[in-house]
N, C-alpha and C positions, 0 to 999 in steps of 0.2 A: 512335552517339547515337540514342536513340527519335526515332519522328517523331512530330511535334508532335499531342496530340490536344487532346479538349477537356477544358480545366480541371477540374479532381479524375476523370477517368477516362482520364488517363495512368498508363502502367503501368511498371515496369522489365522489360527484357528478361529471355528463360528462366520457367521454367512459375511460372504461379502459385500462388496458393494453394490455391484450388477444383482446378486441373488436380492437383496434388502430392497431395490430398486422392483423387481417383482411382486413384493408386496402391497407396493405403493396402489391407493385409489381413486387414483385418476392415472392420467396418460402421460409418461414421463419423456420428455423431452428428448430428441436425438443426441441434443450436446451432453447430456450425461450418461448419453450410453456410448460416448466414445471411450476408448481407452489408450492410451500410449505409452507403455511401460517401456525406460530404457534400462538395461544393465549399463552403465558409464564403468565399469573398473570400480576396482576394490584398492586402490591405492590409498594409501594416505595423504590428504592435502596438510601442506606444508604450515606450519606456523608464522609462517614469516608474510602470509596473507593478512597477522592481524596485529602482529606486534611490530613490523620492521616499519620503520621513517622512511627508508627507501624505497620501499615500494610503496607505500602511500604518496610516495613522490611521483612515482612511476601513473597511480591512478590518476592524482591530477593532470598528471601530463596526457595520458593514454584513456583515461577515459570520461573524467568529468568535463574534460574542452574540446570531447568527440561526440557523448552519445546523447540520445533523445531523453529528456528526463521530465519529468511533470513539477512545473510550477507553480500551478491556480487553476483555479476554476472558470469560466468565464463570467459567471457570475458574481466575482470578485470584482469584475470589469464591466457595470451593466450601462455603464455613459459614456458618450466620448468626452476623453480627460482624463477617465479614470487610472490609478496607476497601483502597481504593485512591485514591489523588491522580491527577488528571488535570490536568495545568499548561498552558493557551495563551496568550499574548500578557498575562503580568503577572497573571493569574487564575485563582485557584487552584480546585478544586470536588473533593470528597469523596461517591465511588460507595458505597456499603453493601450487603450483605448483609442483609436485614432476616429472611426467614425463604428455606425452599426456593423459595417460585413468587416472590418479592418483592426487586427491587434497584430504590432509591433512589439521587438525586442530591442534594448541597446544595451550597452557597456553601461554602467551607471558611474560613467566618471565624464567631466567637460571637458572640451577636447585643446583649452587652453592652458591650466595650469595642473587636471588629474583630482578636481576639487569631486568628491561624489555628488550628484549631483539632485540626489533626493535620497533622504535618512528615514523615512516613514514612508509609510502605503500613505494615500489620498488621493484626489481631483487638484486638476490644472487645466488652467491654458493654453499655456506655455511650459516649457523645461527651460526654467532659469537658475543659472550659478549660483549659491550665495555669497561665492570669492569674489568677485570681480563684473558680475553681472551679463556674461553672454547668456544666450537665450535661443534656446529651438523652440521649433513650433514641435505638436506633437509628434506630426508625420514623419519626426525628423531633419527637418530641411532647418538653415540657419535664417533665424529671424532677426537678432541683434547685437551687435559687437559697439561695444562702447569706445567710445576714444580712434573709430575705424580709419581715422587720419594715423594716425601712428600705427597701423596695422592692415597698411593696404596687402598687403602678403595673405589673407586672414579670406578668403572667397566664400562663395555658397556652393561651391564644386568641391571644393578641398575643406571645407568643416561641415558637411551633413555629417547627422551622427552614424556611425557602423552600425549597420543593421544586423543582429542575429536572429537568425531561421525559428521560425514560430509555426507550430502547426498546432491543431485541435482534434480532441476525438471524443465522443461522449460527454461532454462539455469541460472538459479538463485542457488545460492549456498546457504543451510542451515547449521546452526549447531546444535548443542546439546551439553550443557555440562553435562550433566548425560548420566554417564558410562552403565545405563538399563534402557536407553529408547529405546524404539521398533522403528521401521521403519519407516522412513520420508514418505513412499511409504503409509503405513499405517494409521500414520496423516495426509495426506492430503486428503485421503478417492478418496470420489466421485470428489470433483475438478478437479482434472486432467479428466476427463472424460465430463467436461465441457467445457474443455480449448482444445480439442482434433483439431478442427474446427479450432482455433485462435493460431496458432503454436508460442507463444510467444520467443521459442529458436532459432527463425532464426530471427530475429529485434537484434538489437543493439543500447547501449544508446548512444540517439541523445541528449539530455540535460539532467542536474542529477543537481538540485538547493535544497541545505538545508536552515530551518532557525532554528534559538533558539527561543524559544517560550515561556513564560512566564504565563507560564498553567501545569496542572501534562498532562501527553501524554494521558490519558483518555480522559478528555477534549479537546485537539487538534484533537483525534484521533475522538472523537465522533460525531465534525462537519461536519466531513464526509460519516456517516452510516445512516444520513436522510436526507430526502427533506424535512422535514415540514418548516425550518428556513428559505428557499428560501425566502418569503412573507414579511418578515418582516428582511432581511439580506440582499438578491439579488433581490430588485425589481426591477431592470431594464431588468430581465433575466425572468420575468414571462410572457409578449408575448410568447416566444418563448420554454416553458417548461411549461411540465406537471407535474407539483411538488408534489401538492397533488393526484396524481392520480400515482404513483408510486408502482412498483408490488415490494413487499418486501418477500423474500423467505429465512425461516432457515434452514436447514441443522444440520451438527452435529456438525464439528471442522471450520466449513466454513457457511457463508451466504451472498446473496447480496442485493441490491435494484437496480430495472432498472428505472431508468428517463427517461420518452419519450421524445424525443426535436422533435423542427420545426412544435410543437403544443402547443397554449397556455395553459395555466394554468386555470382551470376552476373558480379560485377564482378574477380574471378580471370579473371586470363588463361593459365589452366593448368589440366586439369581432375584433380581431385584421383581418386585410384580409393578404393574402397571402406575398403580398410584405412586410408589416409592420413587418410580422414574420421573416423575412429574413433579412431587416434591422434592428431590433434588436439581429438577433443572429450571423450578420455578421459585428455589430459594424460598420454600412455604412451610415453616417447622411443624410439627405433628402435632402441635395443639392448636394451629391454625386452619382454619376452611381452606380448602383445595379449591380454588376457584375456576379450574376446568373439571369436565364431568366425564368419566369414561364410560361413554354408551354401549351395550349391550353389542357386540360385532366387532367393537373398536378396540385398537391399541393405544398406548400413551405415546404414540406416533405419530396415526393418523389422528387422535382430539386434540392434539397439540396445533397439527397441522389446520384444521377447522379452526380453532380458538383464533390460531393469527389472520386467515382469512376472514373472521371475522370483525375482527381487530383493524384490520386497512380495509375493506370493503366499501364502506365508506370514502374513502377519497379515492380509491384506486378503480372501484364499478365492480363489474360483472367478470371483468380481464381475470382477478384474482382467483375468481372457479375455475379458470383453464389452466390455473398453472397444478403442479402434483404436491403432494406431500415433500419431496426432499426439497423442492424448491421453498418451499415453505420454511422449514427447520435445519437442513442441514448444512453446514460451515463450505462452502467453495470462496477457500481462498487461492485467487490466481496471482501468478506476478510475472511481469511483464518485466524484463531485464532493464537497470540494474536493481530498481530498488523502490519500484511504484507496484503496490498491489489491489488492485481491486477485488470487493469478492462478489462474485455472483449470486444471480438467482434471488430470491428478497430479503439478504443481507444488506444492512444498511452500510457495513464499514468497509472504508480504503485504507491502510497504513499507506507511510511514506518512509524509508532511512536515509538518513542520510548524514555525513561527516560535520560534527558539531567546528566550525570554521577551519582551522589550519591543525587541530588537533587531532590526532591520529586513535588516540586510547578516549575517545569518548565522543558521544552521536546525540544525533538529536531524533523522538522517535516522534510524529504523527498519527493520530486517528482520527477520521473522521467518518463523521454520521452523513450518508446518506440518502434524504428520505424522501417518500413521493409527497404530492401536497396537491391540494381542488385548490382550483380561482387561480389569483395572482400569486406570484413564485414569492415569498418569504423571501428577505435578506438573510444574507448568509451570518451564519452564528459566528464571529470573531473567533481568533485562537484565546484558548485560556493554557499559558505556559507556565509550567512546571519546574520548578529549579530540580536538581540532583535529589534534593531530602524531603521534597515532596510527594507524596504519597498520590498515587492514581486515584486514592479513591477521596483527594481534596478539592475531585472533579464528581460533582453529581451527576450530570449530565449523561455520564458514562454510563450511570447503572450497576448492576451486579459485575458487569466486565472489569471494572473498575480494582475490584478485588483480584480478580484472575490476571491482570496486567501488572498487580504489585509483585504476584507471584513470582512470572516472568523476569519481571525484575531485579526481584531478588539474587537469583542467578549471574542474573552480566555482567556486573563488576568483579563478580568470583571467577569466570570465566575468563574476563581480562587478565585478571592477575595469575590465575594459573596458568595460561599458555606464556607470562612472563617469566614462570616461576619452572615448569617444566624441565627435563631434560629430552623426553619424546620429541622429534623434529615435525611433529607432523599428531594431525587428530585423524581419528579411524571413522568412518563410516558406514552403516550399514547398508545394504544393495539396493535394498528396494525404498522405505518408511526414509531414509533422510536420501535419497535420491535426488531430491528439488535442492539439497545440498548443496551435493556435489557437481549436477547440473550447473549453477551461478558460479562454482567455482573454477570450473572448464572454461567457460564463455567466460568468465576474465580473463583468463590465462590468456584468451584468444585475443582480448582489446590489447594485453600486455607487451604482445610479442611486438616486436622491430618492424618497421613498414618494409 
């Protein structure tokens, strides 16, 4: 057992992150040699974050029609015309393509009878009704009112469509439905300055798999802001991961955790040797070739590290020698508040959470691949969604993750119903390892309160 230190700068035993970081064979990056550890308090957050009606009342009101939330890609939008639906909590809004430098947001409803005014993503010319037939041009401005003798009242001043706040960062498309929020450039602070290194706007999605998940999206979202469940969730993933020994860093509107891999887990009480690490985390059974080689000098760290650079080298150039072994292998999942996480460094995935429509006990959960590519940018891989009793792994595309996500899942709906089922007012937390926690739970607290 560690001995007792002080609150959020207790560590788990076996090297940490910075220490694993000086093994690495190449030059490792400044952003991962930052650290930001907060103590936030040891209190208990409340249950009534993930089972109360009224306060998921309170979130739509306080925070889904406030804050900066990620939509699409822009590559989802590669013409003018192009359009995309963004659905959260019962509200619908229609992204456009207006020309090459220009994407627009609106209400996705006509500003005549409330009809929605596009039920599918596609290409248009126009945004025309299918009620009764008024018509905007993209840019929003009103192009046609039928019958406009009987509706002199009906302008081009008083019917352009409401425009909501669209910003871009990395080629991901945000929105904003409040008319005085500040600057997406703003919200996202220091992030981008993170991501400088890991140019996520030139990749394009290679796979985009949703599921319905039968958990509030707190819960769904929360399996993913720590490694402490690895142990008792993913044990067949601790050869090969450092779970408890994960560097957790908060920030302000943003925080991540970095998982080391291609090192075990210090909570093994058997120490794996190099190949065993490999075929654990390349899913290769003992009667099968090891299809990386651990060279004479090497760990199943740094060959792992080499294998993938060899592996994108090819489409990526000469870039990929510069970057270090963690960049290479190890897990930086960041999130960006409330519920967009990118992961860094040559991670190919972003999760999304978000509230499956007006339903408060069950979410919709997003992964997406994404990946570098030579020449012309690929079209983006369509979502393939998942009902409730489909299994992660009815998506091939995912790979080995595929299994690890069922895992995960496993979990949610038990966790729904037991904070239903509970009499504890509140779940416990530990200081440092679910940190990113309690972090998101703070910063709601704070969208929560009374203007």
């Amino acid at each position: 057992m560690a001995i007792a230190q002080e609150p959020g700068v207790a560590r788990s035993p076996g090297l940490s992150y910075q220490q694993l970081l000086d093994t690495d064979t190449h030059e490792v990056p400044k952003v991962l040699r930052e650290e930001s550890p907060r103590f936030l308090g040891d209190e208990d957050v409340s249950i009534e974050h993930y089972i109360s009606r009224d306060w998921f009342e309170r979130e739509k009101e306080r925070l889904w029609a406030r804050v900066w939330q990620f939509a699409c890609r822009e590559e989802h939008l590669p013409n003018a015309g192009d359009y995309v639906l963004y659905e959260i909590v019962g509200k619908s809004f229609l992204i456009v393509r207006v020309d090459e430098e220009t994407i627009k947001a609106y209400p996705n409803a006509c500003l005549h009878r409330g009809r929605q005014l596009k039920q599918y993503d596609g290409h248009c010319t126009e945004i025309r009704c299918p009620f009764h037939g008024f018509a905007w041009r993209t840019d929003g401005s009103l192009q046609d009112v039928p019958a406009h003798w009987d509706l002199p009242h009906v302008t081009p001043e008083k019917f352009a469509l409401p425009e909501i706040k669209v910003g871009t960062w990395a080629g991901f498309v945000f929105i904003n439905p409040d008319p005085d929020a500040g600057p997406l450039e703003d919200f996202i602070g220091g992030l981008a300055s993170h991501f400088e290194r890991w140019d996520l706007g030139s990749r394009y999605v290679q796979a985009h798999v949703g599921k319905e998940i039968r958990a509030n999206w707190k819960i769904a979202q929360e399996a993913f802001c720590e490694a402490f469940h690895v142990n008792a969730t993913h044990p067949q993933i601790l050869p090969y991961i450092g779970d408890t020994n994960s560097q957790v860093d908060v920030w302000d509107t943003y925080s991540r955790v970095i998982t080391p891999a291609a090192t075990p887990s210090p909570l093994l009480d058997w120490a794996p040797d190099d190949e065993t690490i490999l075929r654990y985390a390349l899913d290769v059974r003992v009667d099968e070739e090891l299809f990386i080689t651990v060279k004479d000098g090497q760990t199943a760290r740094s060959a792992m590290a080499d294998a993938t650079r060899d592996r994108w080298r090819p489409i990526v150039g000469s870039l990929i020698d510069e970057w270090s072994d963690a960049e290479m292998v190890d897990n930086l999942d960041y999130t960006l508040f409330p519920n967009f996480h990118p992961w860094g460094a040559f991670n190919r995935i972003v999760y999304r959470f978000r509230p499956n429509g007006d339903d408060h006990r069950s979410s919709i959960m997003e992964v997406l691949f994404l990946a570098p590519f030579k020449g012309e940018r690929p079209p983006p891989s369509p979502i393939h969604m998942l009902g409730p009793d489909e299994p992660w792994t009815d998506a091939p595309e995912l790979g080995v993750l595929g299994k690890v996500f069922e895992q995960d899942t496993f979990n949610m709906g038990r966790v729904q119903l037991g904070l239903e089922s509970t009499r504890k007012p509140g779940i416990t937390l530990a200081n440092y390892q679910e940190s990113k926690v309690r972090w998101s739970h703070q910063l709601l607290d704070e969208w929560m309160k009374d203007d």
